[in-house]
N, C-alpha and C positions, 0 to 999 in steps of 0.2 A: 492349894492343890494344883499341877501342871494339869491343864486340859488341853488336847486339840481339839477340834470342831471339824463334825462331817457337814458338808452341807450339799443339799439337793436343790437342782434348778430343774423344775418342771413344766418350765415355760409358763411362766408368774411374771407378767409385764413388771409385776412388783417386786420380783424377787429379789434385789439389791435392800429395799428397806427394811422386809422381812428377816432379812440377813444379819443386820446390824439391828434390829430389834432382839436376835437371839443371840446377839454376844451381848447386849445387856442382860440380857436372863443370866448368861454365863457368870460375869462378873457378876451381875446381883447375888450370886450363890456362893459368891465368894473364889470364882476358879481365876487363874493365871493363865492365860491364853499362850498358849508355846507353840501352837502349827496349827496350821487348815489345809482344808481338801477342799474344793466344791465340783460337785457332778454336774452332769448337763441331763438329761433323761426324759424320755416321749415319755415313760409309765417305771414306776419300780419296779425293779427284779424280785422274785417272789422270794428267792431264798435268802437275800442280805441287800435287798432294797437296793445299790451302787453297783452290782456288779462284780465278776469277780477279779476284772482287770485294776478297777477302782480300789476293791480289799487288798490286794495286794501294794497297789501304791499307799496305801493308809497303813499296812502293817511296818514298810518300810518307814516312814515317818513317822511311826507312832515310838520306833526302837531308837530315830535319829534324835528325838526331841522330848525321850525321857518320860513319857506323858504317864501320869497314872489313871489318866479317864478320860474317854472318847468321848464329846458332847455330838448329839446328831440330832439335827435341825427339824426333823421328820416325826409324828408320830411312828414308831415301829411294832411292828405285831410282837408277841411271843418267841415265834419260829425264828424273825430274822435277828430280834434280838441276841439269841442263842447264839446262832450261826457265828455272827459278829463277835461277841464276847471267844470263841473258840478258836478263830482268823486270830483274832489281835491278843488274843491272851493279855485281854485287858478289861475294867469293866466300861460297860456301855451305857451311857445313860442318855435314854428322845425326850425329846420336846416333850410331853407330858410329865413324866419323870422328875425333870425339872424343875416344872411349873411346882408342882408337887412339893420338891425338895425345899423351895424359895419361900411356900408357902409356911413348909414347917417350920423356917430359922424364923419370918419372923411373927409368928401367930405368939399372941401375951396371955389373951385371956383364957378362962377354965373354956369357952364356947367356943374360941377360936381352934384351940387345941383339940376339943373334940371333934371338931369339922374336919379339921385338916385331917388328923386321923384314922378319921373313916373310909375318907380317901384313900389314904397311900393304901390299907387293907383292902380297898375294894377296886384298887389298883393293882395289887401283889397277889389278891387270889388270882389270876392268871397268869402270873408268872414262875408258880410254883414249882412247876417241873424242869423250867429252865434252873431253878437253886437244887435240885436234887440231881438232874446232868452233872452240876458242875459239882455236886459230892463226890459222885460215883468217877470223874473222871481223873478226880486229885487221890482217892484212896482207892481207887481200882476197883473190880466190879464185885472180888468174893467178898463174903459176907454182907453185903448193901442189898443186894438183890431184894428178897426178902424185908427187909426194914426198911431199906427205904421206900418201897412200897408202902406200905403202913406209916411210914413216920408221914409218908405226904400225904395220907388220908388222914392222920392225925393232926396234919397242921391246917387242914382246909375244915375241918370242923373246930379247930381254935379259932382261927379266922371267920368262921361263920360265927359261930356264939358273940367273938367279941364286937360282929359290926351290927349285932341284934342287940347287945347292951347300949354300948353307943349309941343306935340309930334311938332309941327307949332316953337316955338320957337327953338327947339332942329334942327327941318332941317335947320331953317335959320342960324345954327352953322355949320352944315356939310355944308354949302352951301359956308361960310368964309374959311372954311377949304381947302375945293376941290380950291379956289383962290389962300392961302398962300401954298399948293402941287403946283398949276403951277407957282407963282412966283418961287420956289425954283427949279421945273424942269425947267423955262427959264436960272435960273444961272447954268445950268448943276450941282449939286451939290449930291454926291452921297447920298440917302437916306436910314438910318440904322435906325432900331424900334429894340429897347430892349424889349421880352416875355421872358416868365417863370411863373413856379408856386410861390404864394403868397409866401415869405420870402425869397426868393432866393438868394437877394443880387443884383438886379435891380439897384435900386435909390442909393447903394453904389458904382458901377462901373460907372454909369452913372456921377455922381459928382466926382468919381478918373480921369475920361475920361474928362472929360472937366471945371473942377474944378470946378464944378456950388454947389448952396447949396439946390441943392435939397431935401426935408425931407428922412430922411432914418432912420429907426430904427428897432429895432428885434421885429417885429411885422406881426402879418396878414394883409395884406392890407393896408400895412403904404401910398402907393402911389394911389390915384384913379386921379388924375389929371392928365393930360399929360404937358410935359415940354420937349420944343426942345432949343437945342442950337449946333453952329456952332464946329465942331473942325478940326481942322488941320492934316491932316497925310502925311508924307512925302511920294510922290508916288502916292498918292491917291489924295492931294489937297483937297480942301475944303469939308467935308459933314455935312451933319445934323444927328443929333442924338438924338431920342426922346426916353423918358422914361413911358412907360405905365401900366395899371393896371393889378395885377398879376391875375393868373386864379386859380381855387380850382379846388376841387373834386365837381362833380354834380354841376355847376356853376350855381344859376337862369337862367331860360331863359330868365326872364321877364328882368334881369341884362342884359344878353347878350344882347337882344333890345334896352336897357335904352342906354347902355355903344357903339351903331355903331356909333356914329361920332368919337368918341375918338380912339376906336380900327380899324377905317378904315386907322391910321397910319399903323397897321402893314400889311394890305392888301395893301396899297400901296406904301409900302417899296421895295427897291430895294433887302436889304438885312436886314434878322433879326438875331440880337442876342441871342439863346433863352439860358438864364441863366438857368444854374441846381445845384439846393445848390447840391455838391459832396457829403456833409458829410451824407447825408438821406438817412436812410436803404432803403426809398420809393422812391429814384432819379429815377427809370426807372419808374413805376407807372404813376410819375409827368409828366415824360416829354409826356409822354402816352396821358394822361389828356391834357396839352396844345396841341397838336398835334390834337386832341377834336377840343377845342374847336376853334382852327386856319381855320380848315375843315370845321370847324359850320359858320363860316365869309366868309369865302373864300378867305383864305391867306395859302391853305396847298400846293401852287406851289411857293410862295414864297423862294428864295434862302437861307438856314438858317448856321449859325455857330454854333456847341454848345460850350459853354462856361462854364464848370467846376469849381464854383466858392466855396470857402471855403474851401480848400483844407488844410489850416494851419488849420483846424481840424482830419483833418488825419494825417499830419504830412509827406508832398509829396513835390516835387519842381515843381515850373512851367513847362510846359513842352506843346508841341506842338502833335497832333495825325494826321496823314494823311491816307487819302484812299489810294487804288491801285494804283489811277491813279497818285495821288500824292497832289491831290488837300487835303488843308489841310481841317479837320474833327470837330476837337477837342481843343479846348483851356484850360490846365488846370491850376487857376490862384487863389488869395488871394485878392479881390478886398479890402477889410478889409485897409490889409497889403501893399496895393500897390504894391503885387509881380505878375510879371507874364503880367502887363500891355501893355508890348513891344510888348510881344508877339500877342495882343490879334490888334494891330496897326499895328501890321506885315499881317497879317491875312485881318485885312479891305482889307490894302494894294494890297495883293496879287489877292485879290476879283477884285477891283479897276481893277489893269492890267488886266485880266482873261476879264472881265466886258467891257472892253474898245476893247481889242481884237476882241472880240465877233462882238462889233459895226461894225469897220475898217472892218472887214469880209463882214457882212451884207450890207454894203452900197457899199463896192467894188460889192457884188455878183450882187446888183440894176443896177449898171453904166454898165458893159458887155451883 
């Protein structure tokens, strides 16, 4: 599908990365990149966010370069969505939207589908009047008056009932879940959640670690499913290790809702791994962002390791960072390349003892 791309500078020291992070959303979605725009802007304009010197130059280009959909780099209200979609006589799809879209090509499982779903619904009940404008403005106003009044009261109580079934089916998931958490707390078995921002290199370490084949590819979002499996560390004994879905910039909230049965692995982890692709000018940003939206769940007292991954893009050796205390910090590794892996088993490991210490402490301090 031909897309152009609007994009907004709002005076974001960063705005160049951000930039080129959402022409990967693009492409991730599968669009063909045929023109851009980018604005400069103190604040959005209320009624079409760019301007209307800016729509005008976008309606021209969108007619020179054939486009069948406008990507815009911005969260957009309702209003100015509208607005937009009636400029360009095109459809418009934000940052959100997007995110959304990416999510539904590639969600697998019955859980992932209902997450995402709930979503785009709890995303589309506000949009609704903007799909019945654009009835009334292709079959003209007589006879819609009336009906389409009602037909949008009829679709926002569709909409209601079905994000009431949904949200009912989605607990009865977290509810299997919080059972397969205490069967795995009765085997005593330590429990590790893999976080990090989207491409990090998750679902690659995850399947180096336990040699599962989890999907993994150089993608945004390539994982929205959760997958656990057993591994083995000497020292440490049996734990579980699950692989979950990576965070962005400005994540939907309506996502972050959709996605708490899945992500209440890394809130009740023992200990997470939060991967940081090394090689990205924006690695502190990211980890910034996940630290977000960890806070946002209630997983930012969780115990974390960071995990340095990609680093045969710099051209480094594995290598271990420790604090003051001595407790190690940092893990810097090639999950790619299977380098640096030891290290990173060493580390569960040392957590493990530290972890177990802790207990023996604790239950001696009860007995006295």
């Amino acid at each position: 599908m031909k897309a152009m791309v609007i994009g907004v500078d709002l005076g974001s020291p960063d705005y160049a990365a951000n930039r080129q992070e959402f022409d990967m959303l693009a492409t991730s979605a599968g669009a063909e990149l045929v023109g851009e725009i980018t604005a400069k802007r103190d604040r959005p304009d209320a009624a079409t966010f760019i301007g209307s010197g800016k729509v005008q130059e976008a309606v021209d280009l969108c007619q020179a370069c054939e486009a069948d959909v406008v990507l815009f780099d911005q969260p957009l209200s309702p209003a100015q969505q509208r607005n937009l979609e009636r400029k360009l006589n095109c459809r418009v799809v934000d940052r959100v939207a997007l995110i959304l879209d990416i999510f539904a090509l590639r969600a697998k499982s019955h859980e992932g589908k209902l997450q995402v779903e709930l979503a785009q619904l709890q995303h589309l009940a506000t949009r609704l009047t903007r799909l019945w404008t654009h009835l009334e403005r292709q079959r003209g106003g007589i006879g819609m008056r009336g009906p389409g009044e009602s037909q949008l009261e009829m679709d926002r109580r569709m909409i209601g009932s079905k994000v009431k079934v949904l949200r009912e089916r989605l607990q009865k998931v977290q509810r299997q879940r919080v059972t397969q958490r205490r069967a795995r707390a009765r085997g005593a078995a330590l429990s590790i959640s893999l976080v990090g921002y989207t491409n990090a290199g998750k679902s690659t370490l995850f399947n180096a670690l336990t040699r599962a084949d989890a999907y993994a590819a150089d993608q945004l979002f390539a994982t929205l499913d959760t997958t656990t499996r057993r591994l083995w560390i000497d020292e440490a004994g049996s734990v579980t290790l699950s692989d979950t879905v990576g965070f962005i910039r400005e994540l939907p909230h309506t996502l972050i809702a959709a996605f708490r049965a899945t992500l209440e692995e890394a809130i009740h982890a023992d200990l997470l791994l939060h991967v940081v692709d090394a090689s990205s000018e924006q690695r502190d940003d990211q980890i910034h962002e996940v630290q977000k939206v960890l806070a946002e769940i209630g997983a930012a007292d969780v115990a974390q390791l960071l995990i340095y991954n990609k680093i045969d893009n710099l051209g480094i050796s594995p290598r271990i960072e420790r604090e003051t205390r001595g407790t190690i910090h940092k893990v810097f590794i090639s999950a790619q390349r299977r380098e640096g892996l030891s290290l990173v088993r060493q580390a569960i490991a040392e957590f493990a003892t530290c972890a177990g210490n802790h207990a023996t402490n604790d239950q001696t301090s009860e007995f006295e």
